[in-house]
N, C-alpha and C positions, 0 to 999 in steps of 0.2 A: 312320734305321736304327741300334738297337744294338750297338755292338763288342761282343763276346764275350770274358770276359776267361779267361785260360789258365788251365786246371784247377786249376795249383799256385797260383797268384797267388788264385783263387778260395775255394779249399780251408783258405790261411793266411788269408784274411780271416775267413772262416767259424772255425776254430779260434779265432782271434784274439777275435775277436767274443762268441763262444761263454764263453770264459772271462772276457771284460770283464764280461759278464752276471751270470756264475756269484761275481765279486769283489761287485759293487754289492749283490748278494743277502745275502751274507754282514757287509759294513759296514754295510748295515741292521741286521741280526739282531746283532751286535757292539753296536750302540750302544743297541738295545733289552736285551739279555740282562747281569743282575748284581745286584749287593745291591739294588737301586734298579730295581725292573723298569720301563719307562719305553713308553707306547704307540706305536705307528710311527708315527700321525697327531702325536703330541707329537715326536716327532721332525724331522718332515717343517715343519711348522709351525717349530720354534725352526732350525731349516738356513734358511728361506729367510725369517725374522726378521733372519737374521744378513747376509742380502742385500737385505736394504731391504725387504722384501714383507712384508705380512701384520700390520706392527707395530701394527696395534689388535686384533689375535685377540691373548686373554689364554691362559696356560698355568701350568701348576704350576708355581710360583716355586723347588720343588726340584729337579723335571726339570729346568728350563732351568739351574740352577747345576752339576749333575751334567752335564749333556753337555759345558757350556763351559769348565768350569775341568779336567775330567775326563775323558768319553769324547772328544770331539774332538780335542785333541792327542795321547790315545794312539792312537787308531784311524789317526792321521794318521802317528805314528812308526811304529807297527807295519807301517804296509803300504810307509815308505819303506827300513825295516829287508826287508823281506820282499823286495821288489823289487831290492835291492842284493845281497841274499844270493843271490838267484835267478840274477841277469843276471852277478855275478861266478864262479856257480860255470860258467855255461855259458860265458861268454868263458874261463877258466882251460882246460875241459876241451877246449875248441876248440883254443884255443891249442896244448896239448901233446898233444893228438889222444889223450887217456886220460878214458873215463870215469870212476875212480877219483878224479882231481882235484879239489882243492876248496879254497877258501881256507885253514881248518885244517890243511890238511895240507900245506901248503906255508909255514905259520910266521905266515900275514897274522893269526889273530885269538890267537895266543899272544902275538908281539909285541905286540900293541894290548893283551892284555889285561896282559900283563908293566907296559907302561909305564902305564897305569891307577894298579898296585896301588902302583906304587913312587911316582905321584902323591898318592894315597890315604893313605899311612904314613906320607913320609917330605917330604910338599910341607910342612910346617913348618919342617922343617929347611932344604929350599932357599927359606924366604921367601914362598911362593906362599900366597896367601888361599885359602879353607878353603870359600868361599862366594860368592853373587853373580855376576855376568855375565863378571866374567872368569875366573872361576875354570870356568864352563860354558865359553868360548870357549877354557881352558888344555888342557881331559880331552881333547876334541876330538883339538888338536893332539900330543897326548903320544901317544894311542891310535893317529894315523895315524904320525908319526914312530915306534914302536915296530915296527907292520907292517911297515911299506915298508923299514927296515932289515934286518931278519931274514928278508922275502921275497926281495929282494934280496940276502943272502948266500946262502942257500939256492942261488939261481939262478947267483951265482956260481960253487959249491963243485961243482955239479953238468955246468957247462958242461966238453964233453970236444969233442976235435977239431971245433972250429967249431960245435957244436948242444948242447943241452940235451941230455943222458942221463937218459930218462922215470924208471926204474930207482934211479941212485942219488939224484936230486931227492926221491923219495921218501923214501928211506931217510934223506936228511939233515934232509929233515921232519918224519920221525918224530921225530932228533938234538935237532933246533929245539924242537920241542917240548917235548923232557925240559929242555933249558936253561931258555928261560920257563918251565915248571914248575916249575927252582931259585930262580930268580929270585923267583917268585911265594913258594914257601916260606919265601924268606929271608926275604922284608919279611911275612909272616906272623909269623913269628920275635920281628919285630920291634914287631910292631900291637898298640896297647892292646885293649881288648874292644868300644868301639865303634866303631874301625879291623875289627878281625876283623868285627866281626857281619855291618859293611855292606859288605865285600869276600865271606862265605859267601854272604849275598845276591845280590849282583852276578854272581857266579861260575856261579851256576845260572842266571841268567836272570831281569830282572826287567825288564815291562814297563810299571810301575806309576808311573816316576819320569818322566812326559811329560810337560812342563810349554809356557807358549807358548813363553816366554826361550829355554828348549833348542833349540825347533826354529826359531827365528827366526836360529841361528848354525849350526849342525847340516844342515836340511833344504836348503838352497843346495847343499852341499857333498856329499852322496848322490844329488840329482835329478843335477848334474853328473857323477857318477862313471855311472848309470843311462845318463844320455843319450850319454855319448862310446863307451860299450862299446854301445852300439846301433850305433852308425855302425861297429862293426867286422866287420857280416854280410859283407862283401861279401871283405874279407882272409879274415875266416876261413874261409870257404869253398875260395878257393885254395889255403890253407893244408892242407888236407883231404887234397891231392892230394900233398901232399910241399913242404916248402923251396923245391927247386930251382924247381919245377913253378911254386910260387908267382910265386918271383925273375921267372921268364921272362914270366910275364902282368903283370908291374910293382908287384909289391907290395912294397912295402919293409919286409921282414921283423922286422929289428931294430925299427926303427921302433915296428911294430904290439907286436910283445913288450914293448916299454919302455911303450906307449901302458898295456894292457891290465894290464899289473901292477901301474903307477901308479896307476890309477883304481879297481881292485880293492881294491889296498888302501887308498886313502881312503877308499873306500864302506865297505867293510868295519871298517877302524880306527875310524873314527866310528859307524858302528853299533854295537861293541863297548865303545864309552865310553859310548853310551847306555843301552845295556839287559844287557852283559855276553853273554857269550859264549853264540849261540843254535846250536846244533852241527847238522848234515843237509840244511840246507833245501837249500843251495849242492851239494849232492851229490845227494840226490832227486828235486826239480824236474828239471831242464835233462834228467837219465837220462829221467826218466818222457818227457819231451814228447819224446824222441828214437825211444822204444823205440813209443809208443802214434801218432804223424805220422809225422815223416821228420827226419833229420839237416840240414838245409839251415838256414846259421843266421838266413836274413832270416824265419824262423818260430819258430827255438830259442830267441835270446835275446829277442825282444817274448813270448814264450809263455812263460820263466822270468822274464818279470820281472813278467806277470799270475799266473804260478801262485805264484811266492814269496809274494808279497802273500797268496793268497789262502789260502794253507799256515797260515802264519804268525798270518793274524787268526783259522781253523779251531782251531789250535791257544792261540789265547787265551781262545779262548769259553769251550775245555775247559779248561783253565787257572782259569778265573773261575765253573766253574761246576760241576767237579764236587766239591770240596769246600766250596762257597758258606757261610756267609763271607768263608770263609780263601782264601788261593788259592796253588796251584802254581805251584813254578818253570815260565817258560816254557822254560827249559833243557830239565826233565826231560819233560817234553810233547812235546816235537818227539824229542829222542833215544829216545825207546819208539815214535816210528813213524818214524826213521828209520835206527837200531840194526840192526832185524828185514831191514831194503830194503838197507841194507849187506852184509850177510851171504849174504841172499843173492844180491845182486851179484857177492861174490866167490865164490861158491859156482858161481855159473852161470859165469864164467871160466874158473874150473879146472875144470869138464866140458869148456868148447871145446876146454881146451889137451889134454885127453886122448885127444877123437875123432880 
């Protein structure tokens, strides 16, 4: 006899499911689609080359050096970028019960990208090598110590009689941001022309510099930030219902706050040392999957951290292919579809608060 499993438990499986599909369909068509147009069966072949199989079927000697030194480890950052942006914006917005929240706006990718640029100008002058594996294991660590400082004052300055005040968090956010944006100007100021060029690039978004080195120190430290903020469905849920409310079913509130900040902003920080500041996704996602399912977060964060991924490689495609050769920031890609979802976000707010 089979158990019958409950509608909801049912229904996330099937969304879940649904948009695994909808990701794998897309990282196909990603690693086929670009200067190099390459066959799905050339693809499918040199994937499971790379897993022992098939290695007497011969293939285009340029297909296989394009997917491996090239679409593979960016296909592979992009959807670790994607999946971190996704699952941090919904654990944030959980956390402070706003769907306005979002990494950016709370100082996680100003910091990261602040201490980037001051890496980028000025790592001469502190001594630091300019290239090579430590200097990819150095951006890392600057990008997430920049976040997690400036996230964490933000939350400081905002804390009023025992709780986060949603209101001025924001407002100090906004603060936060104009700082790292001084910051960022000054060592502008101060960058020769090929300091500027490769900090204009970085700054929009670029996810062209995927290398294996990178993700071989990189990719650890996003899946960990992904997988611990999954383990936080079940707090944030309680959380939902109020603090106290939480307290009382034994959640350990501070706890969970410090857990989920921490992790956001590593995922985040180190995503931003990657590929520079990719702005919406963390806003976007997690709203959509709230607005189109249900609020409940053992569906909201596995659902923003497939729809991140799947955002994010969407918009690379178009990135790599609507001006083919060249190619667009993935910055200003995602900000033209997620610009328009913002606005009228808040647009649809300030009708509630009117009725």
């Amino acid at each position: 006899m089979q158990i019958a499993l409950p509608i909801t438990a049912s229904r996330n499986t099937a969304v879940i499911g649904g948009l695994g599909i909808l990701l794998l369909v897309a990282v196909v068509c990603s690693l086929t689609i670009g200067a190099v147009s390459i066959p799905a069966k050339d693809v499918a072949v040199i994937l499971l080359k790379k897993l022992g199989l098939f290695s007497s079927v011969e293939v285009n000697s340029t297909h296989e050096v394009v997917l491996n030194a090239i679409r593979f480890p960016r296909i592979i950052m992009t959807l670790l970028i994607g999946a971190t942006l996704g699952v941090s914006g919904a654990a944030l917005q959980g956390l402070f019960r706003n769907p306005l929240v979002e990494p950016g706006l709370i100082g996680v990718s100003g910091g990261a990208a602040a201490a980037v640029v001051v890496v980028v100008v000025f790592g001469s002058v502190m001594a630091l090598p300019s290239s090579g594996w430590v200097y990819n294991a150095l951006v890392p660590l600057f990008a997430f110590a920049g976040g997690i400082i400036t996230t964490f004052l933000v939350l400081k300055l905002s804390y009023q009689a025992g709780k986060t005040n949603i209101a001025v968090l924001v407002l100090i956010g906004v603060a936060m941001q104009a700082l790292t944006g001084a910051v960022i100007g000054l060592a502008i100021f101060y960058a020769d022309e090929n300091q500027l060029r490769t900090y204009t690039f970085w700054t929009l978004g670029d996810l062209g510099g995927a290398t294996w080195e990178k993700l071989f120190i990189t990719a650890p430290l996003m899946v960990a930030s992904v997988v611990v903020q999954l383990l936080q469905s079940r707090s944030l849920n309680a959380m939902a219902l109020g603090e106290a409310e939480a307290f009382h079913v034994g959640v350990d509130i501070e706890r969970t706050k410090r857990t989920i900040v921490f992790f956001s902003a590593l995922g985040v920080g180190v995503g931003v040392s990657m590929a520079g500041v990719i702005g919406f996704i963390g806003l976007v996602v997690p709203h959509l999957v709230r607005v189109l399912f249900e609020p409940d977060h053992r569906l909201v964060l596995p659902a923003s951290v497939l729809g991140g991924a799947l955002l994010l490689i969407l918009a690379d495609v178009i990135a790599r292919t609507v001006v083919s050769p060249a190619e667009l920031p993935i910055g200003v890609v995602t900000a033209l579809i997620g610009a328009p979802f913002f606005i009228a976000l808040l647009l649809n707010a300030k009708r509630k608060q009117e009725i």
